[in-house]
N, C-alpha and C positions, 0 to 999 in steps of 0.2 A: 946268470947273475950270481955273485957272490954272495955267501950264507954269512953276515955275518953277526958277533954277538950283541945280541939285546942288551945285556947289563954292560960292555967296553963301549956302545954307542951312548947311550945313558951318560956314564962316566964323565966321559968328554964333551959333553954340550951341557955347559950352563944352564940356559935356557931353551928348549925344546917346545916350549910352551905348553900346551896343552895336545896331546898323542892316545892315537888308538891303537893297539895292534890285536891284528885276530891271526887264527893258526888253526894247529891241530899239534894234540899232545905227542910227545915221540913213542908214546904205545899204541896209538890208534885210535883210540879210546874216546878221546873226546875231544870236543869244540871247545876252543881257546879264543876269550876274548880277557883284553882290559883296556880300560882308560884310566888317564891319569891328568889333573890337572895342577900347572905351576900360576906362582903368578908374582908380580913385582911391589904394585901400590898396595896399601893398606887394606883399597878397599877387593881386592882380587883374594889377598890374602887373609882374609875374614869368612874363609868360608868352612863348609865340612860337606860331607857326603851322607844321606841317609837312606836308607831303604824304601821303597814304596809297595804298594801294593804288585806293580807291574814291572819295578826296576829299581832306580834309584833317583835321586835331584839333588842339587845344590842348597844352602842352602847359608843363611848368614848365620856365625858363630857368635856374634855379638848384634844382635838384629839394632842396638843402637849408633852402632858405626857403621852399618850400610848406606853407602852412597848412592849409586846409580845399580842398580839390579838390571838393568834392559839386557846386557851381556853376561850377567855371571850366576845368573842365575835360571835353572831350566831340568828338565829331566835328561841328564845323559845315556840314560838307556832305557828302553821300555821294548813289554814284548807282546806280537800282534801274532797267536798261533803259532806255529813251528819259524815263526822268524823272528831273532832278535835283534834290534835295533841300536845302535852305538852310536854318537855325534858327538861333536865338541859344541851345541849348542839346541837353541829353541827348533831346529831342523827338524829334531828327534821328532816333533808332534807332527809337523812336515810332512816327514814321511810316512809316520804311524795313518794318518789322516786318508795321505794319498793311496797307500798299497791297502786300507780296507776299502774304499772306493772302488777297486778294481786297476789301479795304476801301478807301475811297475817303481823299484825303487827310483831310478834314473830321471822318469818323468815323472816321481813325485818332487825331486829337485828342482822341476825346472823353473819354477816358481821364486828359487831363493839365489842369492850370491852372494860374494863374500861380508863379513862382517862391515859396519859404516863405521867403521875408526880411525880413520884416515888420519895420519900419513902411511900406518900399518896395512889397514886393508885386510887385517887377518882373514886366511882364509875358514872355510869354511869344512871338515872334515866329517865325513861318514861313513858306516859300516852297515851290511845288514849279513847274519848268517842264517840257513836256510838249513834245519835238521828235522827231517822226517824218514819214517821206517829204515832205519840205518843205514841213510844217505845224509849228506852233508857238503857245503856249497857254502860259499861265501860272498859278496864284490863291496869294493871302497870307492868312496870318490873324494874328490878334492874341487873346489868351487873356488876358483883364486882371482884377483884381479892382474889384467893383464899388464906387467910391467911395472904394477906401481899405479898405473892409469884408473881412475873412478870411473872413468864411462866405459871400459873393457873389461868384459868378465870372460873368464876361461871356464872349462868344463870337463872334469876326465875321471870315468868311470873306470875301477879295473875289476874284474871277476875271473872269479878262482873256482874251476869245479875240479872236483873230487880232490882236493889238498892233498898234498905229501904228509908223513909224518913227522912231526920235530921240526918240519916249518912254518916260519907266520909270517905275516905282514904289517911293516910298521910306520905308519904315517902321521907326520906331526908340524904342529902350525908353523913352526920357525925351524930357520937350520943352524941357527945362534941368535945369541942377542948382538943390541946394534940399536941404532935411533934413524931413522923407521928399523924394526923389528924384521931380518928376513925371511921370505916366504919360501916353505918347502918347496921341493924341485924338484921334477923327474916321477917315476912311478914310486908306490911303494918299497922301501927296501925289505929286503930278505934276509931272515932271523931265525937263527936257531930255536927251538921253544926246546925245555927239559926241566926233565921231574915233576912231582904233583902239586898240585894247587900251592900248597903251603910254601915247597922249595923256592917254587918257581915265581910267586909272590911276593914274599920277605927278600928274596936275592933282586926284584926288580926295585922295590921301595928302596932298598939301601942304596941301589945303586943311581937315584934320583938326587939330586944338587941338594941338600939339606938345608939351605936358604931358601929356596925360588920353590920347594915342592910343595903341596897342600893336601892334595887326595890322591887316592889311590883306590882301582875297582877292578878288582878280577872274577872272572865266572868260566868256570870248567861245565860241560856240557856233557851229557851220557850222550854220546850217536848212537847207538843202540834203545835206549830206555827216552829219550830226551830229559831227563833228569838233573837237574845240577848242585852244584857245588858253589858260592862265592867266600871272598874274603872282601872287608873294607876296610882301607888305612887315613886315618887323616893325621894329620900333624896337631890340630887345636884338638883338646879332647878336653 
């Protein structure tokens, strides 16, 4: 598959919707996640990103202009021991839930499918990465409806062991905008990752649609130490 760039993909889609990409830094060094959420109406765009105790959530920037919270509201990433957990929705608890249980990420999913916003149908995106004693592991999934169709759900896990360096995986709810909204396609594409937290950060935010973007979450990971690093960008501050 072809490596290509993170920030030229960025660039050229509008609306990407809301996107995960996990990796590994081009020193070896560390575990590379981020998410990033865009959004259109008022009320999508009233949000910001805050810290939590275990990761981070959503949250309204104007708690008087909150419409409907059922979809925009959730913790996008929380971490259960050496595994961290990434979603573009309430999945996050989902899975948190399922793999202390003893369930695996896949069949903590099996429970959930894509978003009820029809005629969209947004799918549903997740990540979990696995770093213990200086090993490192990753898989994503994608929860989509089949063709458009509300009674067909699709299902497609993809996992990554021992990552390359300098590459990631980048999967996101739309592959443009459009009325119905289209649905990502195919596996994961493959993305250069480079320089440190900061570079590699500030170069993905700018390179986000400065109309349709809203937060931004990146967390660099010690493979060695499990140790990390984050940056948070929001647009409302």
């Amino acid at each position: 598959m072809k490596v290509l760039s993170l920030f030229e993909e960025l660039k050229k889609n509008a609306y990407p919707g809301r996107g995960i990409v996990i990796g590994r830094s081009d020193d070896g060094k560390s575990a590379v996640c981020a998410y990033f959420i865009m959004g259109r109406s008022e009320n999508s765009r009233n949000r910001i990103f805050t810290e939590t105790e275990d990761g981070i959530k959503t949250e309204a920037f104007d708690p008087s202009k909150l419409e409907d919270p059922s979809l925009i509201i959730y913790s996008p990433l929380r971490v259960l021991g050496n595994d961290t957990i990434v979603t573009n929705g309430d999945q996050t608890d989902t899975i948190y839930d399922g793999m202390k249980s003893g369930l695996t990420f896949e069949q903590s999913l099996r429970s959930r499918t894509f978003e009820p916003d029809g005629p969209n149908f947004t799918p549903r995106i997740s990540g979990v990465m696995h770093v213990e004693d200086g090993a490192y592991d990753y898989a994503m999934s994608i929860l989509k409806s089949d063709d458009g169709r509300e009674e067909g759900s699709n299902r497609y896990t993809f996992a990554y062991e021992n990552p390359a360096e300098g590459i990631g995986r980048f999967i996101h709810t739309y592959i443009g905008d459009g009325n119905p909204l289209p649905s990502f396609e195919g596996e994961p594409e493959k993305v250069a990752l480079s320089g440190d937290i900061d570079s590699f950060s500030n170069a993905m935010w700018e390179s986000l649609n400065p109309e349709n973007k809203i937060s931004l979450y990146v967390r660099y990971i010690d493979i060695a130490t499990g140790t990390y690093e984050s940056r948070l960008f929001n647009k409302l501050k």
